[in-house]
Each structure stands twice: as structure tokens, then as C-alpha cells.
C-alpha positions in Angstrom: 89.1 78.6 108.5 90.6 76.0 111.4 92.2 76.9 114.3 95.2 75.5 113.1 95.2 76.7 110.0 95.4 79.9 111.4 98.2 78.8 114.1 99.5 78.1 111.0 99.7 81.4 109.1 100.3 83.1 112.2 104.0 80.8 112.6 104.9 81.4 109.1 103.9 85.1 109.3 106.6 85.3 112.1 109.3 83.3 111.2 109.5 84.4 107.4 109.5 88.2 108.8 112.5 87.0 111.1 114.5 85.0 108.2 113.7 88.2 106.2 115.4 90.6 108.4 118.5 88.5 108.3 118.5 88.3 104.6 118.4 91.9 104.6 121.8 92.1 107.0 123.5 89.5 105.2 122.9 90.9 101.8 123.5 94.4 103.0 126.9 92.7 104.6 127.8 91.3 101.1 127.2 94.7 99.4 129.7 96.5 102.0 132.6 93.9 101.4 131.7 94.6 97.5 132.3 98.0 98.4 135.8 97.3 100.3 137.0 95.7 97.5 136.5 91.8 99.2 134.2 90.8 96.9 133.7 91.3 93.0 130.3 91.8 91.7 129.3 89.4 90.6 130.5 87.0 93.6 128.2 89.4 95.4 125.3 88.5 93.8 126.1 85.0 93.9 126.6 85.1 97.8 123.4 87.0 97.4 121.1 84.6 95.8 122.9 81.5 97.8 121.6 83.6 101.1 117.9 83.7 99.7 118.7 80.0 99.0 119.4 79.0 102.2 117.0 81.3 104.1 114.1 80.0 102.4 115.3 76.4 102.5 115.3 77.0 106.2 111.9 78.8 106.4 109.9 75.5 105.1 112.3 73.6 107.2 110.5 75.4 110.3 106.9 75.3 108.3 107.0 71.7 107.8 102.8 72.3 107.3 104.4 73.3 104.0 105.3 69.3 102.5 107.9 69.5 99.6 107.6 67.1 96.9 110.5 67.6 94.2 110.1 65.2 91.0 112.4 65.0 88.0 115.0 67.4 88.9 117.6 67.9 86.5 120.0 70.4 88.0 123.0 68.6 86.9 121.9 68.9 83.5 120.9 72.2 83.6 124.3 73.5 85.1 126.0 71.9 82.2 123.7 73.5 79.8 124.4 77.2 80.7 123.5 79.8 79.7 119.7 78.5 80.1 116.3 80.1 80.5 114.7 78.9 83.3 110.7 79.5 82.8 108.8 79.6 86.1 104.5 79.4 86.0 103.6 82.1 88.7 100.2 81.9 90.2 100.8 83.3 94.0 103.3 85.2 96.1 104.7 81.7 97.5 106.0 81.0 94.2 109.3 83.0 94.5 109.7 81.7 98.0 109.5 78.0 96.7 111.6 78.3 93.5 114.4 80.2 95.4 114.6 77.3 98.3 115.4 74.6 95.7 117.9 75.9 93.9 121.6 74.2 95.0 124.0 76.1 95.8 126.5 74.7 93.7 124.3 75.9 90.6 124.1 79.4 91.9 128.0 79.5 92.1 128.1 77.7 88.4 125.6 79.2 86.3 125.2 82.6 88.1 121.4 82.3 88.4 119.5 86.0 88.3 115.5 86.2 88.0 113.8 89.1 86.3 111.3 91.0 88.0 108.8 93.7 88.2 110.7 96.8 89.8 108.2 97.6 92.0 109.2 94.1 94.2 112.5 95.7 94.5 110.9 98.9 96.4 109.3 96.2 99.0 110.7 97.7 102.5 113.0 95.1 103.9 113.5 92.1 101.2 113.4 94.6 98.3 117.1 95.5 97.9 118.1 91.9 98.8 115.9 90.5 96.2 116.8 93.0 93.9 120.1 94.9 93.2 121.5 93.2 95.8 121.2 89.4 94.3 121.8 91.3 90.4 118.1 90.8 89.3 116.9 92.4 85.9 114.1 94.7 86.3 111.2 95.1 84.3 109.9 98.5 84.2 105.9 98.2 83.5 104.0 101.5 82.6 100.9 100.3 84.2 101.0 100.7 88.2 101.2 97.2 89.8 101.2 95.2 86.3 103.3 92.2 86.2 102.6 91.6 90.5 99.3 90.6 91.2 97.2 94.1 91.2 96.9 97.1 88.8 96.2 96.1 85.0 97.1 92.4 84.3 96.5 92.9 80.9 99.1 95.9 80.3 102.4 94.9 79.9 104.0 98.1 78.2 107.4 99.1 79.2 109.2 102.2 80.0 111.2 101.2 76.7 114.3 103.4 77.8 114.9 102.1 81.1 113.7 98.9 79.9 116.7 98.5 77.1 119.3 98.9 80.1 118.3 95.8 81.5 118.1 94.3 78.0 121.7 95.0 77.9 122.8 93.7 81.4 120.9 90.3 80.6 122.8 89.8 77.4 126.3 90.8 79.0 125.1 88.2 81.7 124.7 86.0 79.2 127.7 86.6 77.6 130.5 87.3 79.8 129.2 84.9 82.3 127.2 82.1 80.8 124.9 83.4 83.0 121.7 81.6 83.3 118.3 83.5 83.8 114.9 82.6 85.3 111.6 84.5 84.5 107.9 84.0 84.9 106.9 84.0 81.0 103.4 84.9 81.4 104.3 88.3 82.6 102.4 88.7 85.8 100.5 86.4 88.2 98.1 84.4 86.5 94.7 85.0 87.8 93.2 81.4 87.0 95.8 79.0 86.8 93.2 76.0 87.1 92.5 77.2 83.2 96.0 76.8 82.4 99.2 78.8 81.5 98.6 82.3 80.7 100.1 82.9 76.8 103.7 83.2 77.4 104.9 87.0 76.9 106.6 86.6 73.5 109.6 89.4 74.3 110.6 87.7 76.8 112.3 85.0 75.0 114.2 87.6 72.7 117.5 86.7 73.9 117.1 82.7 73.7 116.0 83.5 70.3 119.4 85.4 70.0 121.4 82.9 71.9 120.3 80.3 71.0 119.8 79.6 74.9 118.7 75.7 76.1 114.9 76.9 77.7 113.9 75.2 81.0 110.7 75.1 83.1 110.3 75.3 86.6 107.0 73.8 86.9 105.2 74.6 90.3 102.2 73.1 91.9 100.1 74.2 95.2 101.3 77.2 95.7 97.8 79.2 95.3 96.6 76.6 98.3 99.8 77.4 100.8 99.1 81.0 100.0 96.0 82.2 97.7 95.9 85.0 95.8 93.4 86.4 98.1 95.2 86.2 101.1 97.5 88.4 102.8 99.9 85.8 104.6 100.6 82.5 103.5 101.3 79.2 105.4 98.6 76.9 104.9 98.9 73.4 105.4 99.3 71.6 102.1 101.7 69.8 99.8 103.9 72.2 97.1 105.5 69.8 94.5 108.4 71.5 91.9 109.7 69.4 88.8 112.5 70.8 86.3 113.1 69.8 82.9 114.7 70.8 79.6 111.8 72.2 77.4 113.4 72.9 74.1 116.4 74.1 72.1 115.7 76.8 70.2 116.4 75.9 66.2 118.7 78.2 64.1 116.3 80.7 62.8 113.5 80.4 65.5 111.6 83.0 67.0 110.8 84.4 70.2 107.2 84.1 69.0 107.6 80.4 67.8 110.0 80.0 71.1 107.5 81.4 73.5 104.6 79.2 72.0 106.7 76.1 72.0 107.7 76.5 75.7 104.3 77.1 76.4 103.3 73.9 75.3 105.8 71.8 76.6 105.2 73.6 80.4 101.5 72.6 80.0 102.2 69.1 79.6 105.0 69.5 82.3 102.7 71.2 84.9 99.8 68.7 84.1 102.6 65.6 84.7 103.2 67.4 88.3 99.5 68.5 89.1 98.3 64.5 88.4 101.8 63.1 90.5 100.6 65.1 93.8 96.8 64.2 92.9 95.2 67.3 91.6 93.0 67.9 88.6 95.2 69.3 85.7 94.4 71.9 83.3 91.9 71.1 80.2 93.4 73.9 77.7 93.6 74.0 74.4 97.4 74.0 73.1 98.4 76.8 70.9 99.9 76.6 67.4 103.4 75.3 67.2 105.8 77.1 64.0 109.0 75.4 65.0 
């Protein structure tokens, strides 16, 4: 490893600790004007997710050995086509970093953006709470210790089904009162190999699109597992990240998850392997799985 990229890992060690910390105290300031009665809930959460927005926005703007490329995004579109289902491909811990920065603003404010998450992320000292029940995320309650974020079983997805089917039931209010839009990593957990291609896309997941009827998205991301590998503890490497954002599909009456899940999959293939070729990387050689729409 260089010299520099070690400098490297070392700056963005420090400075995304720092930007951290004031996530934490601004989120933590949101939640006490909440409490005061200043703010309604779910303005909270919105001024929660904007601060994540603009603190990691910031962080790359002081890692500029971090290079942005953003192709093809629709935002516009999407924050006319609420509530949507905003799939994100997840192969390394910069991922969430990356997908947070460039969202705007404005579409946080208009479509209410939450993620869903493993609940273990939300007992991470520090960014946890701001993350997590402070920014309104859904929770996902795997049975198998550390499934769903990068260690324990990846293959285990089972759920505590009873604290699972509260968060079923905050998503579709989400949906429903608000026209609340919702982003999620379909595959479930960090995909191990992702020069192999998309892990098979978790077929619950797409439960209430198939329910809905919700317009599905995909957040396609590219070079995050070189600015921070799997392996590694800390990010920061020098290298080029690229993010494109397109409609996928519309679910048909009658669809479901199952045919939803492996019709997104193959439209976020072809996606992702548009990106990977754009910034000049070898794409994926998988096999596409069978379409029932």
C-alpha cells in the first residue's frame, strides 16, 4: 500500500469521525425540538436525513481522492413518481455514505426518503441513533447475529417475524399517509462478490410495491469496494465512485413480489453494467434470471 494511500485513509478516518460527531448533535438537536413540540415527526426525520445529506456531501467535498461521477440522474422524475422504491446494490460500507450524499435536498423534503436497515447499524455508538430512529429508518430484525451487514451468516435472512411486522406496518403508513418513498438494498446484505453480479434480490422485500403498486428505482453504484474494501477497516482510497438513477419498472396489476424482485433484478444488472463500462471497469458476465411479468 502507498504512502499516500495511507495519508489517504488516515484524512478520511479523521474528518468522517469529526462530521460524524456533528451529525450526532444535530440530529440529537432535531429530536429535542420534536420533543418541545417545534417540530412534527415527520419534519424531524426529514431535517434528519437532509443533515446526513449534507454532512456526507461535505465529507467527499474534503476527500476529493474520492472523484464523483453522477450519470443519468433522474431525481426530478423520481420526486414526481412518489411513493417509489428506490433499490440500492450494496457491496461495501461506503455505499451508504455515497447514496446518502447525492440525494437533494428538495427530494428529501418532497418524497420523505427513509432507508431500511439491519437494526444492529442502529446500535453503532455515535451515527447509530442518527441513522436510525432519528432520520425514521425501518429496521430489519435478522435472527442470525450480524446477517444482512457484512459478517455473521450471509446466507440467513430469517426475521424476528413479530418485531419484524411492526416495521411492515410503519413502511405502509409511510407509504400511505405520506407518499413516502423508501430505499433498500434488495439483496439483503453486502454482497460478497459483486464482480459476479447482483446477488438474487430478497423477494419480500418488494411486498409492498407489489401492494402499491409502487414505481421501483435503482440506485446503481460503482467503486465503492475500491474506496473502501470489504476487507478493510477504514475507507478513503483514492479512486473514482460513479452513481446513476433510473426508473426500473412499474409493477403490473396482479404482479408479484417474486416476479417484481426478478424483474428489478434484471433491469439493475443491465443498469450497473451501463455504469461499470461508463467509468471503465469490466462489468458483470451473469446469467439473467427468469422474467414472469
Amino acid at each position: 500500500m502507498s504512502p499516500l494511500a495511507n495519508l489517504c485513509r488516515v484524512w478520511f478516518a479523521l474528518t468522517a469521525l469529526i462530521l460524524l460527531l456533528v451529525l450526532s448533535i444535530l440530529t440529537h438537536t432535531a429530536r429535542l425540538l420534536q420533543y418541545i413540540g417545534l417540530l412534527s415527526e415527520i419534519v424531524r426525520e426529514d431535517v434528519a436525513v437532509c443533515c446526513a445529506a449534507l454532512i456526507f456531501r461535505f465529507l467527499f467535498f474534503v476527500n476529493p481522492q474520492n472523484r464523483v461521477v453522477k450519470h443519468d440522474m433522474k431525481w426530478k422524475e423520481l420526486a414526481a413518481d412518489t411513493p417509489a422504491l428506490i433499490l440500492m446494490n450494496h457491496s461495501s460500507y461506503f455505499d451508504f455514505f455515497f447514496f446518502t450524499s447525492v440525494i437533494p435536498l428538495s427530494v428529501i423534503r418532497s418524497t420523505h426518503v427513509r432507508t431500511v436497515m439491519s437494526a444492529s447499524i442502529a446500535k453503532i455508538p455515535i451515527v447509530g441513533k442518527s441513522i436510525g430512529d432519528h432520520a425514521g429508518s425501518f429496521k430489519v430484525y435478522f435472527q442470525a447475529k450480524g446477517a444482512g451487514f457484512g459478517t455473521g451468516d450471509a446466507n440467513d435472512f430469517s426475521v424476528d417475524r413479530d418485531r419484524q411486522n411492526v416495521q411492515t406496518s410503519r413502511m405502509e403508513a409511510h407509504i400511505e399517509e405520506h407518499r413516502g418513498s423508501i430505499g433498500f438494498c434488495p439483496e439483503g446484505g453486502m454482497n460478497k462478490t459483486p464482480e459476479n453480479g447482483l446477488n438474487p434480490f430478497r423477494r419480500g422485500s418488494f411486498a409492498q410495491a407489489a401492494k402499491f403498486g409502487s414505481p421501483i428505482w435503482g440506485a446503481a453504484l460503482s467503486g465503492c469496494t475500491d474506496a473502501w474494501p470489504r476487507a478493510a477497516k477504514i475507507g478513503g482510497f483514492p479512486c473514482t465512485v460513479a452513481v446513476s438513477l433510473k426508473k426500473l419498472i412499474v409493477p403490473q396489476d396482479g404482479a408479484t413480489a417474486a416476479e417484481l424482485a426478478d424483474a428489478s433484478q434484471v433491469a439493475m444488472q443491465a443498469q450497473l453494467d451501463e455504469l461499470i463500462e461508463l467509468v471503465g471497469s469490466k462489468k458483470a458476465k451473469v446469467p439473467a434470471p427468469k422474467i414472469l411479468l
